[in-house]
N, C-alpha and C positions, 0 to 999 in steps of 0.2 A: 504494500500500500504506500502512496506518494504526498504526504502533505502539499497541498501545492498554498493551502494562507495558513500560515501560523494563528494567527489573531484569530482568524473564524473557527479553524479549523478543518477548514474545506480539503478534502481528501480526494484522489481515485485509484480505484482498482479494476482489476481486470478480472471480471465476473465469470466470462466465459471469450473464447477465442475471438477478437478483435470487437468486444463488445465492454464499457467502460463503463462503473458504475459512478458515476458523479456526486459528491455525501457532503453535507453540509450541517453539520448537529448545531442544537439550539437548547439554549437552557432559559426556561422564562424567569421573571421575580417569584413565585412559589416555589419554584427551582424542581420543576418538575422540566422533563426534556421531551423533545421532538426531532425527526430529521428531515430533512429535505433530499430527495434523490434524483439526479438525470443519470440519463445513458447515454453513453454515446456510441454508435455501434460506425468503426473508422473500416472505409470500404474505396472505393472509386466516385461514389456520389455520396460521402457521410451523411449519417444522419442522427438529429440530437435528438430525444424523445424527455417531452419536458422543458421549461424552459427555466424553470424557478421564478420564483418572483421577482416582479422587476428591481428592486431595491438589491438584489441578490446578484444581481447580472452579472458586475463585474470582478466576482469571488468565481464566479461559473464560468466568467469566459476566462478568464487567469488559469480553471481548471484544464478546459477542453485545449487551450494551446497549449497544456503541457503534452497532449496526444498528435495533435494535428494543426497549424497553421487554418484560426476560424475564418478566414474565407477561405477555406474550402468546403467548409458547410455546405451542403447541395437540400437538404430538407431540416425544417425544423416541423416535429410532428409532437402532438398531445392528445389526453385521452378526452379530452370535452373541456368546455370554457370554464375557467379556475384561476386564481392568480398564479398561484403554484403552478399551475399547470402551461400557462401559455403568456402570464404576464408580462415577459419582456419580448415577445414575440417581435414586436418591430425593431428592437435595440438588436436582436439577432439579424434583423433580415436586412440592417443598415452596414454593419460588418462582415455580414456576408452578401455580394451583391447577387450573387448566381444563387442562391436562395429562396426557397420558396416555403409556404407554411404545408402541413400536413398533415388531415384529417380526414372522417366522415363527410360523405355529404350531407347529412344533418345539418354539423357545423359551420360546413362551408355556406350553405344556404342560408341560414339562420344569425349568422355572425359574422365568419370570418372573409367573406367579403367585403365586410364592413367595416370591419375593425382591423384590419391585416393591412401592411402596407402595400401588397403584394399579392394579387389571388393563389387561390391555393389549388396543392395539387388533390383533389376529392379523391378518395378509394370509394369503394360499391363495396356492399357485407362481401368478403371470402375474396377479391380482392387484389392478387400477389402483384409485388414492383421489387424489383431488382436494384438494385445496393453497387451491383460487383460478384464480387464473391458471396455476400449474405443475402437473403431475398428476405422480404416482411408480406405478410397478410393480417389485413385489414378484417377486424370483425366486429360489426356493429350492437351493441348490447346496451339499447336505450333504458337507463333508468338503472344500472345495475352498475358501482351501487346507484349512481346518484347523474342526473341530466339526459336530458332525451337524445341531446348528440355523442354521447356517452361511448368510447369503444376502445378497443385495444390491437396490439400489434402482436405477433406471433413471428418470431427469429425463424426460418426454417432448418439452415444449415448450422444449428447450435441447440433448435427446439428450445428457444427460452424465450418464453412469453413477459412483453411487455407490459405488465397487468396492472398500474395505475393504481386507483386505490385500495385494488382487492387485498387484503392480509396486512392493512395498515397496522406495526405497531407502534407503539409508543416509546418514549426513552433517546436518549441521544447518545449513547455511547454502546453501541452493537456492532457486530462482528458485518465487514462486509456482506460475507453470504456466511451459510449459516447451512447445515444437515439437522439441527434441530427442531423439533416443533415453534412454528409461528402462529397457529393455529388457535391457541389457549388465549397466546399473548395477544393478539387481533381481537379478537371475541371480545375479551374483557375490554380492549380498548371502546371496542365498538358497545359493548355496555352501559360504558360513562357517557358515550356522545355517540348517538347513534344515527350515523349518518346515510345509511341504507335506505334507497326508498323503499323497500319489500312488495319490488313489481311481482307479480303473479306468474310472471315468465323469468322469473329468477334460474329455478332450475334446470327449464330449455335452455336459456343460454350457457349458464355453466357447461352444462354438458355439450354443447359444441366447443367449447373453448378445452374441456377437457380430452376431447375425441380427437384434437391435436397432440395430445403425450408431452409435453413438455418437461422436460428433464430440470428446467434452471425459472424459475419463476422470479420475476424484476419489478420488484417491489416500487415503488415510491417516496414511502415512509418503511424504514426501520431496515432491516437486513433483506438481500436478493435471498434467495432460499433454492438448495439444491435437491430434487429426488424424485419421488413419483408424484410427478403434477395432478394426473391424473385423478387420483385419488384424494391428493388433497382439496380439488374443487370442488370432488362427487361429496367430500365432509362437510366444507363449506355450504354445499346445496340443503345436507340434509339441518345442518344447524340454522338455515334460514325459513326452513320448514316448519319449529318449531313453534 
């Protein structure tokens, strides 16, 4: 692992083969923590997934050039409209000029032609766009947990799902990735602040996202997580069943 700001603590590692986990821990005044996570997966057309918050930009871009000179950024992609998620979107698409945003068409309809400096490039649910050597598929899962333009990326050549806020946990000081249960630790998170919409097609979509096998699951918040994907969403579906 690389600190790249001391002061913040902004880190990255390499999660899985040419794929970068971007960490940014936070400790509030009750001194309880949180993290913030991009990816960056460095290919022929990189691509960042996440953008942090704008206020965060430039601890994130200090991170990503320690992987790759950021104009060479080719997409900046997010799981739905979030600050976390897409707030600095235009400060990225300003540094990188061959840039474009990279979403749902949900998104793109709804927002990001409006709010993006740049149109974006739309995926359609199932989806695939080629990287280079990595390809991503686009899967659209409105409302799961949270926004109707709502979706996630899927790595193929790595099987590590880019899955946004699923398995959010709490804490700031966690092991990049992790072969441990996040499952307990997410749950209770999502106890205290429950931010699931609890759409009624929860478990149809898990289980597409699961019927991709995902060996390395890229969290957001808190540790990337390595093993059977699979299974852990079929958990996931059954604890939202509940």
């Amino acid at each position: 692992m690389s600190v790249t700001n001391r002061e913040s603590g902004t880190n990255v590692h390499e999660i899985s083969d040419g794929i970068y986990r971007i960490n940014t821990p936070v400790v509030f005044e009750n001194g309880n923590g949180f993290s913030f996570n991009q990816y960056l997966i460095a290919d022929d057309e990189p691509l960042l997934f996440h953008t942090g918050p704008r206020k965060m930009f430039p601890l994130v871009r200090e991170a990503v050039a320690s992987v790759l000179p950021v104009e060479r950024l080719h997409y900046i992609g997010f799981s739905h409209m979030e600050a976390d998620e897409c707030g600095s979107l235009n400060e990225w698409l300003a540094v990188a000029p061959q840039s474009m945003p990279l979403c749902g068409t949900v998104a793109a309809m709804v927002s990001i032609e409006d709010f993006a400096d740049r149109s974006p490039r739309a995926l359609a649910d199932g989806e695939l766009l080629s990287l280079g050597k990595h390809s991503v598929r686009w899967f659209d899962t409105p409302h799961l947990p949270h926004a109707w333009e709502c979706g996630f990326l899927m790595e193929e050549q790595n099987s590590t799902l880019l899955c946004g806020d699923l398995f959010t946990q709490g804490g700031a000081d966690l092991p990049p990735i992790t072969e441990l249960d996040i499952l307990g630790p997410s749950e209770a998170f999502r106890g205290t602040m429950d931010y699931f919409s609890h759409t009624k097609n929860a478990r149809a979509m898990l289980e597409k996202l699961a019927s991709t096998n995902p060996t390395t699951l890229a969290c957001m918040h808190g540790s990337a997580w390595r093993g059977d994907g699979a299974k852990l969403l079929r958990t996931l579906a059954d604890e939202l069943s509940v």
